[in-house]
C-alpha positions, 0 to 999 in steps of 0.5 A: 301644750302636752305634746304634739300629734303627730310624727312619723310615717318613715315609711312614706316618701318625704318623711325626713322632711316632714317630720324635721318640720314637725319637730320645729312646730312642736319646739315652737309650740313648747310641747315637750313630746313628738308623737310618732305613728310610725308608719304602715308597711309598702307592700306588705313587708313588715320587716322592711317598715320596722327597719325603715321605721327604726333608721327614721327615728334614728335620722331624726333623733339629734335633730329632734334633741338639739331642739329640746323635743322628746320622740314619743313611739306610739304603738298602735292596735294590730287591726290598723298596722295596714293602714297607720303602723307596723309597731303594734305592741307596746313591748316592740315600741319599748324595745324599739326605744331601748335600741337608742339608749338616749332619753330623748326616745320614749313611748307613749301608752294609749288605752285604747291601743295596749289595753288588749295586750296579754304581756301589758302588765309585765311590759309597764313594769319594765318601762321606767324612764321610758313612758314619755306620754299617757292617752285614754278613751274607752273601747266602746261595745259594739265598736261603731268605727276603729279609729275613729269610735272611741268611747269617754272614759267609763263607757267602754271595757277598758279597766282605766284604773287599774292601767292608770295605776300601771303607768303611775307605778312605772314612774310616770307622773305627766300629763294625761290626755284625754283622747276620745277621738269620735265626731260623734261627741263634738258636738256636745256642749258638755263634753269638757265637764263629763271629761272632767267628772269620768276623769275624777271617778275613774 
């Protein structure tokens, strides 16, 4: 198991509780990474969301160490801070990291998040140690649904490549999954061995 998605949400009612929880299914599961969403703002307050969201991971943090899980913050795309998070940048989730100086805080690089960003090359650059998970798709054009319109790798404008090549030269040598979250492909007999043959390509 590469990881387990998801954590976070700090910005909700019960979300220590919850993600305790979430700690233990992924330390039972022997997936080595927690992946957080972190959460939208209430009301429109940004700055109140990042606090809550850093004072979340903060709380969870010796927890989530003791039982051998690493916290993976994963920034999102602007367009869904509404809706599933107020970090959005993969500069803000590395600086975020940073600010507990512990190992068992990374980030987790999602192409279909980070790719759009003008400051990405310099932002991975900086970021070794700290990449504790990689996630591809594409960015399909015309894009049918934001979250849930992701394209396999290949069929879309993201250059996978050279962003593969980013994270690999920040010191990042972990799994690579494959995140194409769209029911439109499930039902696709082939889609494991199409997976498999973008991923060699590309």
């Amino acid at each position: 198991v590469s990881s387990l998605c998801r954590g976070g949400f700090f910005t909700a009612p019960g979300a220590d509780d919850d993600n305790r929880r979430a700690v233990d299914e992924a330390a039972t599961l022997g997936a080595p990474v927690l992946v957080l969403v972190c959460g939208p703002p209430v009301g429109g307050d940004l700055r109140a969301a990042r606090a809550a969201i850093a004072a979340g991971i903060e709380r969870l943090l010796p927890y989530a160490a003791s039982c051998g899980v690493r916290l993976g913050i994963e920034p999102l795309h602007p367009m869904m801070v509404g809706e599933r998070s107020a970090i959005v940048t993969l500069g803000e989730a590395l600086g975020l990291a940073r600010s507990f100086d512990d190992p068992a805080v990374g980030v987790i690089v999602d192409a279909y998040h980070v790719f759009w960003d003008p400051r990405l090359d310099d932002e991975l650059a900086g970021a070794a140690g700290l990449i504790a998970g990689y996630h591809v798709s594409d960015w399909l054009v015309p894009t049918p649904d934001l979250l849930a319109g992701r394209g396999l790798m290949g069929d879309g404008i993201i250059d996978l490549a050279r962003l593969g090549a980013l994270v690999a030269a920040a010191g990042y040598d972990g799994p690579v999954e494959v995140e194409v979250i769209n029911p439109a492909l499930a039902s696709d007999d082939d889609i494991v061995a199409g997976i498999v043959a973008r991923f060699a390509r590309i």
